[in-house]
N, C-alpha and C positions, 0 to 999 in steps of 0.2 A: 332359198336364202332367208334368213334371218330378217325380223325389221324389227330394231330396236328403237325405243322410245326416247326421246334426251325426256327425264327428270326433270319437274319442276321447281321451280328456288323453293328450298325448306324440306324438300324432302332427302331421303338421306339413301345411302351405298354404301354395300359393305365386301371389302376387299377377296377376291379371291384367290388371292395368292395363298400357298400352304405356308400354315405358321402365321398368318396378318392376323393380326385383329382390329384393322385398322379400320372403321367407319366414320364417313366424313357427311356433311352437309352442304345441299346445295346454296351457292350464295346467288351465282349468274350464270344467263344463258348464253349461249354466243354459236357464233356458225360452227365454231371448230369443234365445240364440247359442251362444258361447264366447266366454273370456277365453284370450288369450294374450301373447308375448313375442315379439321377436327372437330367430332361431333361433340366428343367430351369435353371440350376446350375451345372451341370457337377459334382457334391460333391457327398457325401455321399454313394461310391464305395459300391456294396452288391451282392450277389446271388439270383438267381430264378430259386427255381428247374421245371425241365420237367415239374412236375404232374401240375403245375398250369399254365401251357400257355395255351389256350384255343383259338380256331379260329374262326375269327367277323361272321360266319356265325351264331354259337350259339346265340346271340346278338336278332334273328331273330324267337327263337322257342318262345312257348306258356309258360316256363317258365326259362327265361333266367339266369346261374350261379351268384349267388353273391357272387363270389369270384375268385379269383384269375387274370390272366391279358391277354388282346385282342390286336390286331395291331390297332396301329393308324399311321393316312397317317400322312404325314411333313404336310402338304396345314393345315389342324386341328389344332395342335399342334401351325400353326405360327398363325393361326387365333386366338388359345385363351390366347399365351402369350403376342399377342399385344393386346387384351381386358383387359387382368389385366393390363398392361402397361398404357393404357390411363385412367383405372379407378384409379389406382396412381397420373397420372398425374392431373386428374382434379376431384379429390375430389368424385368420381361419376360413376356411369355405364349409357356408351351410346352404344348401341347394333349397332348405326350403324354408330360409329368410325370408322371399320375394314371395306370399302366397299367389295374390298374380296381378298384373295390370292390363289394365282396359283402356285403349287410345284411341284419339279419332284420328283417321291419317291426316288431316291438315294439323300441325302441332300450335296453331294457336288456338285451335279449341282444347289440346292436352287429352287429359282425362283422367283414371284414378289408379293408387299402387297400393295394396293392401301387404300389409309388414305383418309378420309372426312375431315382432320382439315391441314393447311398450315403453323398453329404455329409454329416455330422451335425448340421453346421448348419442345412440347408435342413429335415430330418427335424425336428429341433428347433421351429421355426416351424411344421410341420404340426401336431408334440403339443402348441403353443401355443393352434393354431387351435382344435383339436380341444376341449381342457379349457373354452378358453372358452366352448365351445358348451356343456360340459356334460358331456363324455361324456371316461371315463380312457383315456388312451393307453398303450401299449410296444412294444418293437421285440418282431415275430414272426420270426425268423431262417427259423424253420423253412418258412413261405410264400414261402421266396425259393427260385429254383433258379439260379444265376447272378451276374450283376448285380442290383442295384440292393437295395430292401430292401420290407419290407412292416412297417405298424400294424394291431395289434388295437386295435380301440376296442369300447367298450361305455359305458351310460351311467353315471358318475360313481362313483355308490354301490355297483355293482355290480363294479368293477374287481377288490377285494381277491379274489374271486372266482376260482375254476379259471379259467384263460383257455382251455380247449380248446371247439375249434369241431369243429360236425359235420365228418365226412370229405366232401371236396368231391368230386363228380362230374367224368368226365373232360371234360364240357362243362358248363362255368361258365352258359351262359343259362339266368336264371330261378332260380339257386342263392340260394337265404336260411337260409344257414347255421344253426341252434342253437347255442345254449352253455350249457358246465356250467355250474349253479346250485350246486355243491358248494366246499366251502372247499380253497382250493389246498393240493397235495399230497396231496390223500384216498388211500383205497387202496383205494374200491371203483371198480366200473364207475363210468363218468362220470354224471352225473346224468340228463338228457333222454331219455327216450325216444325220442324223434324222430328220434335221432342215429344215421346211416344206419350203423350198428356191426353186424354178427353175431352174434345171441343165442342160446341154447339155453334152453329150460325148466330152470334150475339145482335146482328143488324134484321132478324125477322121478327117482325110485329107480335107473335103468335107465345115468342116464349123470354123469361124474365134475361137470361145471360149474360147475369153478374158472377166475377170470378170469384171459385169457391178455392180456399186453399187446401192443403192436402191435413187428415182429420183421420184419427183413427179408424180402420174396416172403407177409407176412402181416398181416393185420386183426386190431384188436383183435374178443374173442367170450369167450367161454365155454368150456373144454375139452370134444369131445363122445365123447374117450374112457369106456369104459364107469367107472361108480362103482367107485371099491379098485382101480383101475391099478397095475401097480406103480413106484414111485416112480422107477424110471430111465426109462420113458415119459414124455419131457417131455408137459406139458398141450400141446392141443392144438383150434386150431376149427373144425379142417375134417376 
């Protein structure tokens, strides 16, 4: 026997009936199911009872269900509503609009979607899609190296928020970024611990562990010069 998971509110299911492309959000939990919405649109309030949540593992046998609904990650979900977004915007399907997006599965932390086109218009229609699903959008310059452009999204309420994402690995697969939780422009270290950043024990007598910001050929960390350096020894975290 199977034992399926009920879904936590925010995350998301995507139908499998042949021909659906219907992905919804969870809103509430309840003995019988969940309550949810249209992922794209937040509209159309409904139920899902228990018997048909089935888990992505199924997806994988010799003769997988068609029917009823499986989890699907945020990173997916932002992938293909900014494919229909640019196939609006330009008349057309280009598969490799969306170069790719990296999501944390809880979607108030979001994460990042790097675009092939630097239009402003077409960008535009993305942060259109994006808001209607729920989640704030802006342009992240800084995840660009080259062409084209990248969005931070994150879910809605959470936008006014630091936008910094953890520091990405030099291989992107399986990356689910974090983000500060701290209100933009702070002056301490970023918030998450998670945030694959360089730290020192700041509260040991032995070393200085004032935050150093991130510096070219350098991480942001913690100085691990020893405590009462003298002030021309810029901090330092390596």
């Amino acid at each position: 026997m199977t034992t399926v998971v009920v879904p936590q509110v925010g995350e998301l299911l995507s139908a499998l009936r042949p021909g659906s492309r219907a992905i919804v959000r969870v809103t509430e939990r309840n003995a019988d199911g969940v309550m949810v919405v249209d992922a794209a649109t937040l509209g159309r309030a409904r139920s899902i009872p228990r018997s048909v949540l089935r888990p992505f593992s199924l997806l994988y046998r010799g003769r997988p269900p068609k029917s009823g609904y499986v989890p699907l990650s945020e990173s997916d979900f932002v992938h293909r509503l900014l494919d229909a977004a640019f196939c609006e915007a330009l008349g057309t399907d280009d598969p490799g609009a969306v170069v790719y997006v990296r999501a944390h599965p809880d979607w108030a932390s979001g994460g990042v979607a790097r675009l092939a086109y630097e239009d402003q218009e077409i960008v535009k229609v993305c942060v259109t899609a994006l808001e209607r699903a729920g989640y704030g959008a802006e342009p992240a310059r800084e995840r660009v190296s080259g062409f084209g452009s990248a969005l931070r999204f994150r879910r809605k309420d959470r936008q006014p928020l630091c936008p910094a994402l953890e520091k990405p690995p030099r291989n992107l697969d399986g990356w689910e970024p974090w983000s500060c939780d701290l209100d933009r422009d702070h002056e301490e270290p970023h918030h998450n611990l998670v945030m694959r950043y360089h730290w020192t024990d700041d509260t040991g007598p032995d070393l200085c562990g004032a935050w150093v910001p991130r510096m070219p050929g350098r991480g942001m960390g913690s100085c691990t010069l020893p405590a009462g350096h003298p002030p021309a020894q810029r901090h330092r975290d390596e």
